[in-house]
N, C-alpha and C positions, 0 to 999 in steps of 0.2 A: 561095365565095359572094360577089356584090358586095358592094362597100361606099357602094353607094346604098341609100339607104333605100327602103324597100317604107310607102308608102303607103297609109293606110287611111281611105277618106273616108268619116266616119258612125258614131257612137258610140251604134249600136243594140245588142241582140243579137246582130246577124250580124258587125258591124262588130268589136265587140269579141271575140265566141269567136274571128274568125280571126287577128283581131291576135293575140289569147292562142296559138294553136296555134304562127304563125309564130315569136313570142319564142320558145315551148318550144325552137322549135328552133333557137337562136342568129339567126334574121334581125333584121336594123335595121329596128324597124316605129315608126312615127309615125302616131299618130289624129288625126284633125282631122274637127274637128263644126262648123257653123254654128249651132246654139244651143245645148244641154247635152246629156249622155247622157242617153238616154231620151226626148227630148222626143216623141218620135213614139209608135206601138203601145207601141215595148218598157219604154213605162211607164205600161203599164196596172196590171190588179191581179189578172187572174183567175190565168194560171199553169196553165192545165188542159193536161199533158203525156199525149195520149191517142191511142192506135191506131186507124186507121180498121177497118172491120170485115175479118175474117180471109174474103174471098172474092174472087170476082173480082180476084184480084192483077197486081201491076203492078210496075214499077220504081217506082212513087213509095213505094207502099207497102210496098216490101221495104229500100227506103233509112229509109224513117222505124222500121220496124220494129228496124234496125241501129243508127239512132240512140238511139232508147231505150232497146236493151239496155248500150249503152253509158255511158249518158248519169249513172249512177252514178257510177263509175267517172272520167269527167271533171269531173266537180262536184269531186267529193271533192278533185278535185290543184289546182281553183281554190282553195277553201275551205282547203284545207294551204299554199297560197304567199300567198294574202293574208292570213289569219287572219280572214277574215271568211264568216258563211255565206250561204247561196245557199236557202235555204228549203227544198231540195230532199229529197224522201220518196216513196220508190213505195211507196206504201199503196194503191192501186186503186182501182178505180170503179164502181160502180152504177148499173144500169138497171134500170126495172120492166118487165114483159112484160104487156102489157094484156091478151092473149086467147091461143085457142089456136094460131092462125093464129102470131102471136108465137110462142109458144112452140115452134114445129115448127122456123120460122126460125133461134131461138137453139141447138137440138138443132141443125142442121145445122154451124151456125156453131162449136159446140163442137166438134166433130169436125174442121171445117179448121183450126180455130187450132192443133189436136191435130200436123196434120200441120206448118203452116206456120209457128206460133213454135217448133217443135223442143225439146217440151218447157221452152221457158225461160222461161216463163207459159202461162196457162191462162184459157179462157173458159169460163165454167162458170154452171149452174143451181144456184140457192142459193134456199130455203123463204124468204118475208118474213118476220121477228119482230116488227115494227111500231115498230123502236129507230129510228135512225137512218139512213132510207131513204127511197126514196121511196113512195109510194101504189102497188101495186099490184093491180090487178082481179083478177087470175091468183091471185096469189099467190104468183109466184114474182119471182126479181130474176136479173139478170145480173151476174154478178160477174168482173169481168176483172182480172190482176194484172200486166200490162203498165203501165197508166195510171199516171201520174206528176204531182206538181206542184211547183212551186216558187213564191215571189213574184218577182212577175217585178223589182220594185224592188231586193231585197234580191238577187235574181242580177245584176243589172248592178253593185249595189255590189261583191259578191263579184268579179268581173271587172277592176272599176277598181282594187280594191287589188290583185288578182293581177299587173296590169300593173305598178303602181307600185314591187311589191316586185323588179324586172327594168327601174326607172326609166326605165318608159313611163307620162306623162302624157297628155293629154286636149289636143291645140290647139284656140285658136279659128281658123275659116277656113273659103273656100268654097274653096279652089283648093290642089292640092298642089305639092310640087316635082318635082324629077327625079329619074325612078327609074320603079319600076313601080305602078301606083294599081290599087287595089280600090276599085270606088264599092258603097257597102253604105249608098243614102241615101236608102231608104225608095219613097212615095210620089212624091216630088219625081225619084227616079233614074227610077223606073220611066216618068213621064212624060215627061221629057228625052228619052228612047231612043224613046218610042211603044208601051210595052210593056206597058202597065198604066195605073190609078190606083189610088185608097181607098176603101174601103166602109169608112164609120164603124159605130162601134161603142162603145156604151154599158155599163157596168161600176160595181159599186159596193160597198162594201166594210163588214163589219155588225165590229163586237168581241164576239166570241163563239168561247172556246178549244174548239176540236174535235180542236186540232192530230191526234190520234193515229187520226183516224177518216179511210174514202175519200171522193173527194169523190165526187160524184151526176151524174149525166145524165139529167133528166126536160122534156121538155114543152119541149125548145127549149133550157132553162138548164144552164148549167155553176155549179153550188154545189162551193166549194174548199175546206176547210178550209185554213189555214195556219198555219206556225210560228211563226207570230208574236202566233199568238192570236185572228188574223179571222177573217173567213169571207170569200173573194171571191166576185161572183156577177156573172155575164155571159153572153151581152151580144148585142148586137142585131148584125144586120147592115143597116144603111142603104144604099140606092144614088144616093139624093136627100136632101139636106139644106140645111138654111140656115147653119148655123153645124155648121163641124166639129168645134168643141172645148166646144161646150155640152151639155149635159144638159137634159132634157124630160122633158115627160108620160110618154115610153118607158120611162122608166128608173124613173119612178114604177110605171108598169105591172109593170115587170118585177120590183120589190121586193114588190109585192102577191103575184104569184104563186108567189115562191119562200116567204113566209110561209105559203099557201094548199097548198104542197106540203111544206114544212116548219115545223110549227106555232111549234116552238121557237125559232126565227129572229122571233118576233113582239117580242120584247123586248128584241132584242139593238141597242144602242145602232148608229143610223148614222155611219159615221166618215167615208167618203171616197164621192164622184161621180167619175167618171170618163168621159169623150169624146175619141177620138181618130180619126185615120185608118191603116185596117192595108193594107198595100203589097198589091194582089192585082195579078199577073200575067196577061193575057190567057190565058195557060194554065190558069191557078189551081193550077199548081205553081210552085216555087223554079225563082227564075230565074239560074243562075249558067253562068260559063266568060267567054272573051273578049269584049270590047267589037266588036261587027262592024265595022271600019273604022279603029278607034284600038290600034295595036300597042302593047303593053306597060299597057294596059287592063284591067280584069277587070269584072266585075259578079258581085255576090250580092244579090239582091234577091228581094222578093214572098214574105218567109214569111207573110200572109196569117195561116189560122188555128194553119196550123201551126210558127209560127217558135221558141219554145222547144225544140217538140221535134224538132226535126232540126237545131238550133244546133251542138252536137256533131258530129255526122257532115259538117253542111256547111265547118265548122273544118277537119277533117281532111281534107277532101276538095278545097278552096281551097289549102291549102298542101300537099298533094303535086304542085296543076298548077302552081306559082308555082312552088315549091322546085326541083323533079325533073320535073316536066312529063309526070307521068303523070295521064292524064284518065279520070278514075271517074264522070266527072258521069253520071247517067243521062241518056238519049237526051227523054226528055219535059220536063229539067230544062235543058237546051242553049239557049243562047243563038244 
């Protein structure tokens, strides 16, 4: 292995699982952020670790599917080397099925997930009891045991002590040294290259202990329970804004409607707003592999909705092309 350091520019989610993956494996990695971990998406609050639906498959959705069975499994060895937890809990998720058109739909869908998660979760039809769920017409719910969540704050903390327990720190800086650079920086990467920008996205966060319940998917919103005693709830996607880091009438909207779909949420104290920009890739897949032009380059960028949950896979997946220079990227994910 050399003994130049492997550069990691961008102390997001992407930035730090891979740093984390490369230490596991003895590489000399150095982080360097231009303003604090998390500043960008990966410190929002919702955390919603969820499967696209089991059809029409693809390489994106057989990667994200890999990443979340996994995604236990690599929490757990952050959370053992820092001492610190990652919020993370696959308790599953909830949909209601409006009609019977719906319901034909999630009967079909039961059956592909049958074949396509290999028995290692289940999309299943489950009777409403009118506890903690959402409104359904039907009367029935989808209940999926894939979905995942974690706080997305409390995983980057999880991350930073795991690094530090391996005494890797956090630098400030826009420019790295010599050696090989992963740029993992967000928005700002994805526009530098031409490859992307942000669709903002508003987030908010109520105190109200659910911890032990799944979270929900109705009418647009992602409701989180977390272990920390919250509930997150998100979030818009904007393609026009005036301010990217402010909070509006949307978010007002979007708190009304999640009390109007769950009552019990009417009381629960507000604690955080939240406005950020999340990296979307012209694709609107992860956009990782070499830099086109810049040798010894890399990008990971553009986890967009889904960057907690293919955090993991794309870690391991980043440093088998650095380390070993074998390339798993999938063909929609290519740079």
């Amino acid at each position: 292995m050399s003994s130049k350091a492997i550069w990691v520019m961008g102390a997001g989610i992407f930035g730090l699982s891979i740093a984390w993956e490369l230490a596991q494996r003895g590489a000399k990695v150095r982080v360097v952020e231009v303003a604090r971990p998390g500043a960008g998406s990966s410190g929002g609050l919702v955390g919603a670790m969820q499967p696209h639906v089991p059809e029409q498959w693809n390489d994106k959705k057989q990667f994200q599917l890999e990443s979340l069975l996994m995604a236990q499994a690599w929490w757990q060895a952050v959370e053992a080397a820092g001492g610190q937890s990652s919020g993370y809990a696959r308790l599953g998720r909830l949909q209601a099925v409006s009609d019977e058109v719906g319901l034909e739909l999630a009967q079909r869908r039961a059956e592909s997930a049958r074949e396509l998660w290999q028995g290692q979760a289940v999309w299943q039809l489950v009777r409403a009891t009118g506890g903690w769920e959402p409104p359904s017409p039907s009367g029935w719910l989808i209940r999926d045991t894939l979905s995942a969540r974690l706080h997305p704050r409390m995983a980057l903390t999880a991350l930073l002590a795991a690094l530090a327990s391996k005494c890797i720190q956090v630098e400030d800086g826009d420019s790295p040294g010599d050696g090989t650079v992963i740029w993992a920086t967000g928005v700002d990467g994805l526009r530098a290259m031409g490859q992307g920008d942000g669709v903002k996205g508003q987030a908010l966060s109520l105190a109200l202990d659910q911890r032990r319940l799944p979270q929900i998917y109705a009418d647009g919103l992602h409701i989180v329970p977390h272990a920390d005693g919250t509930i997150g709830i998100g979030s818009t996607s904007e393609r026009t804004w005036e301010n990217a880091h402010s909070t509006d009438g949307q978010l007002d909207a979007m708190h009304q409607k999640a009390i109007a779909l769950l009552p019990v949420l009417a009381k629960a104290p507000l604690l955080h707003r939240w406005a950020g920009l999340r990296p979307r890739a012209k694709s609107r897949a992860p956009l990782l592999g070499p830099w086109p032009g810049r040798p010894g380059h890399f990008v990971a960028n553009g986890g967009f909705k889904i960057g907690f949950g293919v955090a993991p896979k794309i870690a391991t997946t980043m440093s088998e092309l650095i380390l070993d220079g074998f390339d798993a990227i999938p063909p929609s994910f290519h740079t």
